[in-house]
One Martini backbone bead per residue (centre of mass of N, CA, C, O) as a GRO file, in nm:
protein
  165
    1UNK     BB    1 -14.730 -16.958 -12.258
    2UNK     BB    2 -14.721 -16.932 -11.935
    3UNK     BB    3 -14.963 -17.005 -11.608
    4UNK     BB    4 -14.986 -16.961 -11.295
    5UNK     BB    5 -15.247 -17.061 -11.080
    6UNK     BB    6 -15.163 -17.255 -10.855
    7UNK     BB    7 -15.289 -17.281 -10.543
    8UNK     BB    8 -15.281 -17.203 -10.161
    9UNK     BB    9 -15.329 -17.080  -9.847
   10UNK     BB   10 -15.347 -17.300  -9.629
   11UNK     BB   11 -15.309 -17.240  -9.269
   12UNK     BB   12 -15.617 -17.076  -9.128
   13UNK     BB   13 -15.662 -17.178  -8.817
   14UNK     BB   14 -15.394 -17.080  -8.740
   15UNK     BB   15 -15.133 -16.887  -8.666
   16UNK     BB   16 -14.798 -16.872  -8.753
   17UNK     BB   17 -14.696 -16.892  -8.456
   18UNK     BB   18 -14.829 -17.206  -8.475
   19UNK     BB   19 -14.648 -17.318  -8.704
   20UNK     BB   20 -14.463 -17.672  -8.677
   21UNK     BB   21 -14.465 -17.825  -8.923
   22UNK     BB   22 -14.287 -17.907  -9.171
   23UNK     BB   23 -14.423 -18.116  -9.354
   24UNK     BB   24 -14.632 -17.860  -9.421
   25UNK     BB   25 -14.448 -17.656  -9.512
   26UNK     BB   26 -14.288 -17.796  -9.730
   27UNK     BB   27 -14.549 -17.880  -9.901
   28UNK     BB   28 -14.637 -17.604  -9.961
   29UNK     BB   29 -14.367 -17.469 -10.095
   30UNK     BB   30 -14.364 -17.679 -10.327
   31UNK     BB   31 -14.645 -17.614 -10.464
   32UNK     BB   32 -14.624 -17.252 -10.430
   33UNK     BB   33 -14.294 -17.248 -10.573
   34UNK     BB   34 -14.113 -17.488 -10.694
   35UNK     BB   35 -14.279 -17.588 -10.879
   36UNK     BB   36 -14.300 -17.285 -11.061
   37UNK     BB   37 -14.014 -17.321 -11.137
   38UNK     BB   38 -13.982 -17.620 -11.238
   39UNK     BB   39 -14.164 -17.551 -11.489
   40UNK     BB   40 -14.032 -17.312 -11.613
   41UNK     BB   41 -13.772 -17.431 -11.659
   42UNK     BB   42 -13.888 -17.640 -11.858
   43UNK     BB   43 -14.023 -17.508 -12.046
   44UNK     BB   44 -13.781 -17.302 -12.143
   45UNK     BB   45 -13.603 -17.592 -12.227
   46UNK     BB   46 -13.862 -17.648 -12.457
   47UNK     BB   47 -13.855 -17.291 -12.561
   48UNK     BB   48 -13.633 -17.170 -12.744
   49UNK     BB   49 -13.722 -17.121 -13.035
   50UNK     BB   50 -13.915 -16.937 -12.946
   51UNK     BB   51 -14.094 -16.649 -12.921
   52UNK     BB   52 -14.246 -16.465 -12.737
   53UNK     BB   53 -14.193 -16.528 -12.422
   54UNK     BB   54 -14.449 -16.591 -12.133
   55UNK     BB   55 -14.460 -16.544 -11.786
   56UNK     BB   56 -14.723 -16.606 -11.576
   57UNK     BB   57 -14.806 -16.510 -11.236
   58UNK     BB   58 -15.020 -16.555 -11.024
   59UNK     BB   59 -15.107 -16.347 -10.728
   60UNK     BB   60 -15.116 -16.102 -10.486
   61UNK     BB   61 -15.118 -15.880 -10.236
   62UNK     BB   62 -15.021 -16.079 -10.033
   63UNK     BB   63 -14.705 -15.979 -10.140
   64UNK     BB   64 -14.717 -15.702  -9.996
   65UNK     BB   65 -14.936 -15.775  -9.802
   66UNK     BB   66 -15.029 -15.814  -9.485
   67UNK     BB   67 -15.268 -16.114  -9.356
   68UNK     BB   68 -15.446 -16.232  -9.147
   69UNK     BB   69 -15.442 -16.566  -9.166
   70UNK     BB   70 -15.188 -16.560  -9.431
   71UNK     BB   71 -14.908 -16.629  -9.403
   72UNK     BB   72 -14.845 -16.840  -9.612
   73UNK     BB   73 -14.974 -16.709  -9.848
   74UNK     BB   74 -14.770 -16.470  -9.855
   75UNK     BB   75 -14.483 -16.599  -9.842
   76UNK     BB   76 -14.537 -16.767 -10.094
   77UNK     BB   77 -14.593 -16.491 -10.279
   78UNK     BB   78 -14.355 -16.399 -10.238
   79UNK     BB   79 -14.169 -16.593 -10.305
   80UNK     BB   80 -14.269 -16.582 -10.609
   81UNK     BB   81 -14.233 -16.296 -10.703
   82UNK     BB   82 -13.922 -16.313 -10.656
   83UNK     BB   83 -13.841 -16.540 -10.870
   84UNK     BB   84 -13.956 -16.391 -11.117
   85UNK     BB   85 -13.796 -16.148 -11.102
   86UNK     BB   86 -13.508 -16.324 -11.128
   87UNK     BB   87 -13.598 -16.446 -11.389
   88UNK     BB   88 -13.624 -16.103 -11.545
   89UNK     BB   89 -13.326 -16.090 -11.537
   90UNK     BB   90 -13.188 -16.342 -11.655
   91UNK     BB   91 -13.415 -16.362 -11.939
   92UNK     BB   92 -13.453 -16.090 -12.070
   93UNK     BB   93 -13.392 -16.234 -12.395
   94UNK     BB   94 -13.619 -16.487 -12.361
   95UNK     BB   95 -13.864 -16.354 -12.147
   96UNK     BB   96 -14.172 -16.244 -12.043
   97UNK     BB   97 -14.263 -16.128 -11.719
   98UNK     BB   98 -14.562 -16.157 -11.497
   99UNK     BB   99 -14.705 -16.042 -11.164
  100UNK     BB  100 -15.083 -16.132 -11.190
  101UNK     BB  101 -15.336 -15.949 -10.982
  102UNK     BB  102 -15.665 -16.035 -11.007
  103UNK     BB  103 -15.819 -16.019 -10.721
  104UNK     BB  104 -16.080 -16.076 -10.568
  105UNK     BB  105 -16.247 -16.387 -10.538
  106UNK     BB  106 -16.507 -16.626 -10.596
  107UNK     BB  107 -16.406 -16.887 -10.420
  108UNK     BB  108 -16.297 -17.153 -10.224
  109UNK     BB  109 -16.072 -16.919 -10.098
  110UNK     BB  110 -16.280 -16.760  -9.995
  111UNK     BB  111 -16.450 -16.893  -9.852
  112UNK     BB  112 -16.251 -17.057  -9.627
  113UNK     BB  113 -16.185 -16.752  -9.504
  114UNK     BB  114 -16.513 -16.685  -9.417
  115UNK     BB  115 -16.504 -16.994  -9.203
  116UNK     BB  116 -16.178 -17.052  -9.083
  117UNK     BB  117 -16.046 -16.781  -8.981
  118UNK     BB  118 -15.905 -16.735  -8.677
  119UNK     BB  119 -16.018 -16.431  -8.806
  120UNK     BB  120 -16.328 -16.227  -8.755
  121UNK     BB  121 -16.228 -16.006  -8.986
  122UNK     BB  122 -16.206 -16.177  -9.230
  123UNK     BB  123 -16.462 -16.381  -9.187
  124UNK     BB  124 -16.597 -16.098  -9.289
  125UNK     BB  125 -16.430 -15.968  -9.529
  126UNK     BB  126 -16.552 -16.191  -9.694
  127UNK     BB  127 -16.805 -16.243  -9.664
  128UNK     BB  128 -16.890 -15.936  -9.728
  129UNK     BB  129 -16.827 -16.002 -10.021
  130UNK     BB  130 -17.044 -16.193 -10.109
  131UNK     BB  131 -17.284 -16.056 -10.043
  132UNK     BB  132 -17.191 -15.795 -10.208
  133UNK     BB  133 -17.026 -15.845 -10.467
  134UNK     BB  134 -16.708 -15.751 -10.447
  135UNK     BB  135 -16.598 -15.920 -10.612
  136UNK     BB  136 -16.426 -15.982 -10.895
  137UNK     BB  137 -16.468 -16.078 -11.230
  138UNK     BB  138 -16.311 -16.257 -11.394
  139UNK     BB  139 -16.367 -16.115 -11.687
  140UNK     BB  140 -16.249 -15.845 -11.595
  141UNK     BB  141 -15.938 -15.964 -11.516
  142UNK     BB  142 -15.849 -16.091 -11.794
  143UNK     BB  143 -15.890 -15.821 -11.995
  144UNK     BB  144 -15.672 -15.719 -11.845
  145UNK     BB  145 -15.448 -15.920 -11.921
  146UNK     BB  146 -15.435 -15.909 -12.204
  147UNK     BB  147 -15.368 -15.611 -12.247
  148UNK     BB  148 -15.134 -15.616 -12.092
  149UNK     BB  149 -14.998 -15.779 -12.323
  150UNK     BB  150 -15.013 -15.682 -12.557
  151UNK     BB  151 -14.908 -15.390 -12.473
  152UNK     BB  152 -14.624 -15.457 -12.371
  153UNK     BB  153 -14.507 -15.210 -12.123
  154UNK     BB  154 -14.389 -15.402 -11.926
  155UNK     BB  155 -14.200 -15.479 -11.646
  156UNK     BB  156 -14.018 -15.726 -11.648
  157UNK     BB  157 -14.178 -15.859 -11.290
  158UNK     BB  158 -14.385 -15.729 -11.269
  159UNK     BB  159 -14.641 -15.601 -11.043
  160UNK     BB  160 -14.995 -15.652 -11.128
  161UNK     BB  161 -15.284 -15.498 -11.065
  162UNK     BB  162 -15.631 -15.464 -11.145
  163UNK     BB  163 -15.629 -15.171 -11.011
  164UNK     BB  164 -15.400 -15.073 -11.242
  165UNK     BB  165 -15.632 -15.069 -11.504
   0.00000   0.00000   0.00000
C-alpha cells in the first residue's frame, strides 16, 4: 500500500486569476501532482512481486468542485485525481487504485483558510466549522476508509467521498 496524503492549499489570498509567477506555479504542481506519481512509479517499479498492490491518493470534493480561493488547490487536486484514475486503467493487472476524499478536517489548512482566504465566504465557512465543530473527526474518516480498501468493491480509480460510506 501506498497512501499519498501530502499536499498544501497554495496560494489563497488572491484569485487565480491573478497568479502569474510561473515558479510558484511550477512549484506548486511539482509537489501537489509530480511528485505523487513520480513516487507511485517508484513504488510500483520496486513492488512488482508483491500481490494485492493498492495505490490510495487521498483526495478532496475540490476535485470535482470549484471553491472560491482554492484555485491551486482545485486544480491540483484535479489534476492528480485524473493521474491516478489514468493509473487504474493502465495497471488495472497489477494494483489496485482508489481517489480518497477524507472529508474536511480540522488542520493547519483549515485554519489557514479561515484567516488567509481572499474570500470573507470562504473565511466564514472554515471559520464557522471550527467554532462549531462541524469538521470530519480523522478516525471515523479513517475507519470508513479501511473499511472501504477491506471490502474492496470499489472501481480500480474510483473517487469516493467520506459521506458516501
Amino acid at each position: 500500500l501506498i497512501l499519498h496524503n501530502a499536499g498544501s492549499v497554495g496560494e489563497i489570498s488572491i484569485p487565480l486569476s491573478q497568479q502569474a509567477d510561473m515558479r510558484s506555479l511550477s512549484q506548486y504542481f511539482t509537489f501537489n501532482v509530480a511528485a505523487p506519481v513520480a513516487l507511485t512509479s517508484n513504488f510500483l517499479k520496486h513492488a512488482k512481486s508483491i500481490e494485492n498492490k493498492y495505490v490510495v491518493n487521498i483526495t478532496s470534493l475540490c476535485a470535482i468542485e470549484p471553491m472560491i480561493s482554492m484555485g491551486l488547490y482545485c486544480s491540483g487536486k484535479a489534476a492528480r485525481d485524473m493521474a491516478f484514475r489514468v493509473l487504474a486503467k493502465e495497471e488495472s493487472d497489477s494494483c489496485r487504485v482508489l481517489n480518497w476524499a477524507p472529508g474536511p478536517m480540522d488542520t493547519a489548512m483549515s485554519d489557514k483558510l479561515a484567516s488567509e482566504s481572499y474570500s470573507s465566504d470562504m473565511r466564514k465557512l472554515y471559520g464557522d466549522m471550527k467554532e462549531h465543530q462541524k469538521f470530519v473527526a480523522l478516525e471515523d474518516s479513517v475507519m470508513k476508509l479501511i473499511k472501504v480498501l477491506k471490502m474492496d468493491e470499489f472501481e480500480s480509480g474510483a473517487h469516493i467521498d467520506v459521506y458516501d460510506i
